[in-house]
N, C-alpha and C positions, 0 to 999 in steps of 0.2 A: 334707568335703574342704576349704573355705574356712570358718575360723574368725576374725571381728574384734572386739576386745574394745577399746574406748575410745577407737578410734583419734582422733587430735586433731592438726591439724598448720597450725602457724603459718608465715607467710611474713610476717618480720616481723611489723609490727604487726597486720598483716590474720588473720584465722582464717577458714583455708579449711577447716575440717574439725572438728567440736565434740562429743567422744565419741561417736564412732560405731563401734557393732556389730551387725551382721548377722553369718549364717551360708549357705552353698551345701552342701547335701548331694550326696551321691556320683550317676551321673543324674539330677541336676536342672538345669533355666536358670534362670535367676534373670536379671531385666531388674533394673537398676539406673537408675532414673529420675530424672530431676528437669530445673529450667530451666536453661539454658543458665550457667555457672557457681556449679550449686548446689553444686560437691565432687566430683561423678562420675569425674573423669579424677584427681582426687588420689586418691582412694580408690584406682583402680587402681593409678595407679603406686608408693604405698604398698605393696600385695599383689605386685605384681612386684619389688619391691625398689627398684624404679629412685627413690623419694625413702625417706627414713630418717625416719618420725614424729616430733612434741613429744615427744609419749606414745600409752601402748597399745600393742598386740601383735597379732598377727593368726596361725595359722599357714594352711600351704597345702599338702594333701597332707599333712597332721603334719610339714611343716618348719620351723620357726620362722623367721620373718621378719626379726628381728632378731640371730639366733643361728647362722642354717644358712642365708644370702641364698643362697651356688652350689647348695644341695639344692633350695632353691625355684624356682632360673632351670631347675634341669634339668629341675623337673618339670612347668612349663607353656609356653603356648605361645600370645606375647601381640600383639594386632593395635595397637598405639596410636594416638591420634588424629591425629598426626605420621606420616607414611607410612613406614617405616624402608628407605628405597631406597636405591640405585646407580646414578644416572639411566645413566653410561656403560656399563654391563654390560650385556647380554642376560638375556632373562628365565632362561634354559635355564643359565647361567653365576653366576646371582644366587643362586638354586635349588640349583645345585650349591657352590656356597660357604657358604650358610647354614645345607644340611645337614651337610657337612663340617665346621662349628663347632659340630655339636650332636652331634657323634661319627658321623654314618652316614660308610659306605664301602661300596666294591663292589655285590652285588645287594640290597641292603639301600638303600642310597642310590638303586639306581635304580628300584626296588620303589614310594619312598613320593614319590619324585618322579614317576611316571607316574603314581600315584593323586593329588597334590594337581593337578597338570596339570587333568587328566581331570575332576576333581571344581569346581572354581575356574574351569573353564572358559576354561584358556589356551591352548589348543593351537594356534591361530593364530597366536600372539604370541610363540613359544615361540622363537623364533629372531630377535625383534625388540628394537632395545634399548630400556630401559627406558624412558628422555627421550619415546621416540616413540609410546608408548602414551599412551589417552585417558584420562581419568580413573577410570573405571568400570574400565577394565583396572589403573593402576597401584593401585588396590583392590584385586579380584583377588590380583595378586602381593604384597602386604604379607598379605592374608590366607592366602596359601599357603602362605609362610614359617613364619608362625605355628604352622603342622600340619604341617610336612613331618616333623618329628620323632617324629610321633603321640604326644604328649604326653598327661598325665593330664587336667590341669586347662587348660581354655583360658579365653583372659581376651580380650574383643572390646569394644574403644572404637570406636563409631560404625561397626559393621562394613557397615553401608550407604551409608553414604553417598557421594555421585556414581555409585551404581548405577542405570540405568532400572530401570521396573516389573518387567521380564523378571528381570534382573537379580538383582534382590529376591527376587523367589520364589523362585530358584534358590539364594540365599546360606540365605533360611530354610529350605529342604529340607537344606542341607548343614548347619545347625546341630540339625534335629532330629535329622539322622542321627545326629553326633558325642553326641546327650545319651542316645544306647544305653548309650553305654562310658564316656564320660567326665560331668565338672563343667562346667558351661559358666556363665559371669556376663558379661552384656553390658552394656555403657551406651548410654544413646539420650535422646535429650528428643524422641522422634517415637513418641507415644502409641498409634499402629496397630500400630507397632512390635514394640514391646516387648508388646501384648497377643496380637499374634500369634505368639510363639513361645517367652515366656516361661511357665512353670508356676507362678512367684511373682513379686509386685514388689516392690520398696524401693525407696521414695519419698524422694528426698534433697529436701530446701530449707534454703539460707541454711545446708549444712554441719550438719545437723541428721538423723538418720535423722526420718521423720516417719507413716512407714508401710511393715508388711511383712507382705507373706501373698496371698491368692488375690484375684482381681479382690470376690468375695463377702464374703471379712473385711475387704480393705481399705472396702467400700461400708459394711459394719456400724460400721467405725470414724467414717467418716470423716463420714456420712450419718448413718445410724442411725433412716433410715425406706424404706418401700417406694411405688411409686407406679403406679396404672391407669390406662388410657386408654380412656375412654367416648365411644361413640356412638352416639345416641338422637335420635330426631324427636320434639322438646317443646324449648320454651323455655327456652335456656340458665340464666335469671335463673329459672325454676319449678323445673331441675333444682338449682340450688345450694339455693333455699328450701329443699328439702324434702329433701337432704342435709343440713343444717347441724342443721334440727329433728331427723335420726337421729343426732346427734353428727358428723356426716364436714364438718370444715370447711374443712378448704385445698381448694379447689375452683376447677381455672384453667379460662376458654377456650379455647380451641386455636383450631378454624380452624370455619368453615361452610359446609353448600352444601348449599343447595336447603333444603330441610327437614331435612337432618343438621346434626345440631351434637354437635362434639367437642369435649369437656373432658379435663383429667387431675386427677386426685386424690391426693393425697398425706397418709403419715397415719404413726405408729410401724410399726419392724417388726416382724412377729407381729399384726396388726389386720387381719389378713383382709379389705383394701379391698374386693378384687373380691366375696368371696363376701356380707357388707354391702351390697354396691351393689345385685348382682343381686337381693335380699331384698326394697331397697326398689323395686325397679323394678318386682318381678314385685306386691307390694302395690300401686304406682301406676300398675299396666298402660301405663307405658314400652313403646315400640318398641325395642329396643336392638338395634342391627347390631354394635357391638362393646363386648369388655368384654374388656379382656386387660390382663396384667401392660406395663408399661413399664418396664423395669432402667434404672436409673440409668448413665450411657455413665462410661468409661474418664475422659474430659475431665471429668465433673462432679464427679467424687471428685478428680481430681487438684487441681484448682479449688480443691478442699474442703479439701485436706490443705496447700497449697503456699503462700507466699506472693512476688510479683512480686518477679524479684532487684533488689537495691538495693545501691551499693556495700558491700562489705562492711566490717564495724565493725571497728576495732584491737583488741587484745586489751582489756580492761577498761571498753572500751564506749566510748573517749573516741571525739570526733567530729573 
């Protein structure tokens, strides 16, 4: 449904965008990640039409980005990071104008405004104006706009943010619902984020794709090892001796108590830490209270993959 091939996009001297291609299949979310001006919001507004690339192409829905922008605008349905309001209108008046620009009329228009209402959770606010909502609401209604159309493809720049926790759970039920029928691609640099409701990630830095695929390929990418967390009543410094003599050498502390002492071990993936550990434990009649996988967190591949933003470079590197 979302196709981008090379996309590159200069402002000026600066390159905020440096061939970059990803894809979003038909039912899929896809989290769009990175640090806070890695490209995220150009990328969008690229695939929305709203900036016109260097170079590279993208289509959306099979509409050509460059070729067919009004086929593209009709067929998704985008929250930007910029709230797209009317502070002077009502929400109920805002709603009913932004479906009427996207063609609904009569029971049709009031069909999918009682559902983004209902769904977005505005029904209190529904007769208030805009200006006088809190932040978490004038969310809300920018994200309602986006769906009143019930579009194909939806596109969500920081669709969380100033929502409390309640809030959040609520916007992430409403986007797993939307990824029945539709495309869904959101940006975030809030790592809980993005792993809780996306099915893939792509990993932007410094305008760079840098990672894309499941929380597991991006770990294989990025990592390309696996790591256990051990604990056994015997001497930290005995348990590394006599790991390092079976080959297992990355062997960290962790914490103590009482007579437990907890290590983690790290090692390639495919090395079978845990079932090696347990081998030599059960050889050196070890007490072991725990032996279990520790997966590398969402934060430690990101880590892995990303680099701290820094202004960005003019085109041909000058400084």
């Amino acid at each position: 449904m979302i196709s981008a091939n090379g996309l590159t996009m200069h402002y000026g001297p600066v390159v905020a965008l440096d061939n970059a291609g990803f894809e979003v299949r038909p039912g899929e979310v896809v989290g769009l990640l990175g640090p806070n001006g890695a490209g995220k919001s150009t990328a969008m507004k690229i695939l929305t039409t709203y900036l016109y690339p260097t170079s590279g192409d993208a289509t959306v829905s099979g509409c050509n980005i460059l070729t067919e922008p009004l086929k593209v605008r009709q067929k998704i349905g985008y929250l930007p990071e910029i709230l797209p309001l009317y502070m002077d209108m009502e929400v109920r008046d805002y709603l009913a104008f932004v479906g009427r620009a996207r063609g609904l009329t009569g029971d049709k228009l009031t069909q999918r405004t009682e559902w983004v209402v209902k769904r977005c959770g505005l029904g209190p606010m529904f007769r208030k104006l805009i200006r006088e909502l809190s932040r978490g609401y004038r969310q809300r209604t920018a994200l309602a706009q986006a769906l009143i159309h019930d579009p194909e493809v939806v596109i969500l720049d920081e669709p969380t943010s100033a929502l409390d926790p309640h809030q959040i759970i609520e916007i992430r039920e409403l986007i797993r619902e939307l990824a029945r029928e539709k495309t869904v691609i959101l940006s975030t640099h809030i790592l809980q984020e993005a792993q809780a409701v996306s099915d893939r990630l792509v990993i932007i830095s410094r305008g760079r794709i840098v990672g894309d695929g499941t929380l597991e390929e991006l770990k294989e990418r990025a990592i390309g090892r696996e790591r256990v967390r051990v604990s056994v009543v015997r001497d930290p410094k005995e348990v590394r001796r006599v790991l390092e003599e079976n080959g297992i050498d990355e062997v960290y502390p962790v914490d103590k108590h009482k007579d437990l002492n907890t290590l983690k071990v790290e090692g390639p993936t495919g090395s079978d830490l845990a079932g090696r550990i347990g081998n030599v434990a059960a050889r050196n009649h070890w007490e072991l209270h725990t032996l279990a996988d520790d997966p590398f967190t969402l934060e430690e591949i990101f880590l892995a993959l990303t680099e701290p933003e820094r202004p960005k470079q003019p085109v041909g590197g000058a400084s």
